[in-house]
N, C-alpha and C positions, 0 to 999 in steps of 0.2 A: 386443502379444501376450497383453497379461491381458485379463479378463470380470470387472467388477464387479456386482453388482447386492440387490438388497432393501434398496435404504437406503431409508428413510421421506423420499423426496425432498417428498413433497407438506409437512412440515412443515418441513424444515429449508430449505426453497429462502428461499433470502437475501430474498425480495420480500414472505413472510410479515410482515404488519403484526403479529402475536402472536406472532413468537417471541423475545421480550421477558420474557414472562409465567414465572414463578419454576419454574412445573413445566415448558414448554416447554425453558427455558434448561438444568436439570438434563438432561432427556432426552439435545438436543442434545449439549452436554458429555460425555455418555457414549458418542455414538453417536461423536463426534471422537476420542474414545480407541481404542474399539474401529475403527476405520474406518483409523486410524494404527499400530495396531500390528498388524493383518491386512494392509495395503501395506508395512509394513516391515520384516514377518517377525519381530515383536518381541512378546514379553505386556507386557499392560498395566500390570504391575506395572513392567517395566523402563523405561516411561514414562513411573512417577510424576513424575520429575523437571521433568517439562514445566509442572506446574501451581504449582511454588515459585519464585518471583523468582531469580535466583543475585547475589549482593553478592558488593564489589567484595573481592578476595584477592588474595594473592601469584602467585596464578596466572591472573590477570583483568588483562590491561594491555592498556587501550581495549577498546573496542567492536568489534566485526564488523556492516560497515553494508553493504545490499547495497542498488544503486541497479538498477531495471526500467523497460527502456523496450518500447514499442509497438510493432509491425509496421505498424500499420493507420492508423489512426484517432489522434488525439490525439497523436500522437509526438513525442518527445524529443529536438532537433533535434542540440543539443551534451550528451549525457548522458554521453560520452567526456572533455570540457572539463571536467563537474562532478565527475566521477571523480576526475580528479585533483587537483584542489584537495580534494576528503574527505577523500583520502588525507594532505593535509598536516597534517591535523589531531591534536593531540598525544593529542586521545582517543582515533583512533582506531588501533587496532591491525591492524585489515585492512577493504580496501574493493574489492570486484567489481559486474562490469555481468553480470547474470541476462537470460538472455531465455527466456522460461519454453516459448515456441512450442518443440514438438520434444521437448520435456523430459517422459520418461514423470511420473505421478505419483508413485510413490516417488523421482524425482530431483529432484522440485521440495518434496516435503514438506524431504527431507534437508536441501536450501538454507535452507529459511524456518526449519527447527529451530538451524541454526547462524548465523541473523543476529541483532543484536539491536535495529537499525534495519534497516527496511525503508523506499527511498522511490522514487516513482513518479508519474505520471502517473495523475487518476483513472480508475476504470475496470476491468476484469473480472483484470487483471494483479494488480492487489492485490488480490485474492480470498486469493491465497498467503499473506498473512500470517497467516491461520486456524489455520496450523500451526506460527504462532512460538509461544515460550516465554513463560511466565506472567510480565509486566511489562513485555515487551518493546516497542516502537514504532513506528508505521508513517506516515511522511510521507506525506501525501494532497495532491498539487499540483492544485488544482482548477484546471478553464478559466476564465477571464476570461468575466466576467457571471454566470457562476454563480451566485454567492451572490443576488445578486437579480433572475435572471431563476428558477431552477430551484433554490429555499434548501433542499430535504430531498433534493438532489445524493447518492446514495453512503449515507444512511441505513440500506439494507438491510444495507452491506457494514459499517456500524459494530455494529452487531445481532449483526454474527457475529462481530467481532473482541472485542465485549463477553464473549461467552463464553467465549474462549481468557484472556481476562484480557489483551488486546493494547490498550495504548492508541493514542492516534490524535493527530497533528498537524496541524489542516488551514490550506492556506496555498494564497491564491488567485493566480492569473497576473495580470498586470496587464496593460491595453493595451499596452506598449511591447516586453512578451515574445512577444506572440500573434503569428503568422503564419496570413494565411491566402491562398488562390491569387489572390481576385477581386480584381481591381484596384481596381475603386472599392468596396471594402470594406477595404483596404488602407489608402486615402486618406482613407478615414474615421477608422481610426484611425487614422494619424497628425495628422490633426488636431482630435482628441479629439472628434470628433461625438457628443450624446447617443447614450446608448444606451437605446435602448426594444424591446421585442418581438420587433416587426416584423423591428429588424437584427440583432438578435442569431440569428435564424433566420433569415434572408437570409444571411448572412456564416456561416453555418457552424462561429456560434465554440463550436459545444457540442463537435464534432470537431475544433476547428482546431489543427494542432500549435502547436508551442510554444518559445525559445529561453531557457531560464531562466538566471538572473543566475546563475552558480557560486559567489558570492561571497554569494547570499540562501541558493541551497541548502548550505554551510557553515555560514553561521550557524543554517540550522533543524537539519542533523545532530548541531549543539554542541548546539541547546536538548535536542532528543530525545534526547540522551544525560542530559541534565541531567533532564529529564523520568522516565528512565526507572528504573523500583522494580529495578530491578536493578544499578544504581548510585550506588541515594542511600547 
């Protein structure tokens, strides 16, 4: 029911190979301020807050870690199973499953302003961390080949997470988590068939969902916390 419009989309669009460059990054940076506190009925000023790390206080016990999965494409097959194991985690102090589909944008910024891990599947889903808080961290579970069929994977969305002052953890799937429908692409991987080009695009695995170890994604939400400037 809202109308957004005259954002300087042709610079800020995540795919810009230059918005890297010192004065591009200041721009952006401001237009995310303004852009954030026009969606969330707030001045800018009441925002500063988003751009200073927050350390660890009396009133900071664990982390707030939000886990996102897919509708489509790439999806997260037990991201309910990883869920709960986060949750057992002694840093963390709260853990939710986001599905961002349906979610006007002031309800999705609100989400990604109170997490301070974000982790996901790669893909347009973590775009949200844009509007985390300055230190905060964003797990990036890439698809299996990635790194060396498609290595600058997600580059655009790190461009933009640079700006927010949002770091990034990136951790690849491995044949044994990937799922995909074709059968003898299945077979393949199970029986560790190179992987070259051809099957990587044959087999689908740039889309292919995915079963991830809950006991790997633990361990990366430990490190992310440990990673993150807002709890050294």
């Amino acid at each position: 029911g809202e109308l957004l419009f005259g954002c300087p989309c042709a610079e800020v669009d995540e795919y810009n190979m230059k918005i890297d460059t010192p004065e591009l990054v200041t721009r952006i940076a401001s237009w995310r301020r303004q852009l954030m506190a026009l969606v969330l009925g707030k001045s800018e000023h009441a925002l500063a807050w988003l751009a200073y790390p927050r350390r660890a206080d009396a009133q900071l016990q664990g982390a707030a870690v939000v886990l996102t999965d897919r509708s489509t494409s790439r999806q997260w097959l037990n991201v309910q199973q990883s869920l709960l194991v986060v949750r057992g985690l002694p840093s963390v102090r709260s853990a939710a499953l986001v599905h961002w589909e349906g979610m006007t944008l002031r309800e999705q910024m609100r989400a990604s302003m109170a997490a301070d891990v974000m982790v996901g599947i790669d893909g347009s889903n973590l775009a949200n961390a844009l509007w985390m808080r300055n230190g905060s961290v964003v797990v990036d579970l890439m698809p299996y080949g990635a790194r060396q069929m498609v290595p600058h994977l997600s580059d655009n969305f790190q461009r933009l997470w640079d700006v927010a002052g949002v770091q990034v953890l990136w951790s690849h799937s491995s044949r044994t988590e990937t799922r995909v429908k074709d059968a003898r692409c299945a077979e393949e991987l199970r029986h560790n068939v190179t992987l070259t080009r051809e099957r990587f695009l044959r087999c689908g695995l740039m889309d292919a969902a995915a079963w991830i170890s809950p006991t790997r994604v633990q361990a990366l939400v430990a490190s992310a916390i440990e990673k993150s400037a807002r709890f050294a």
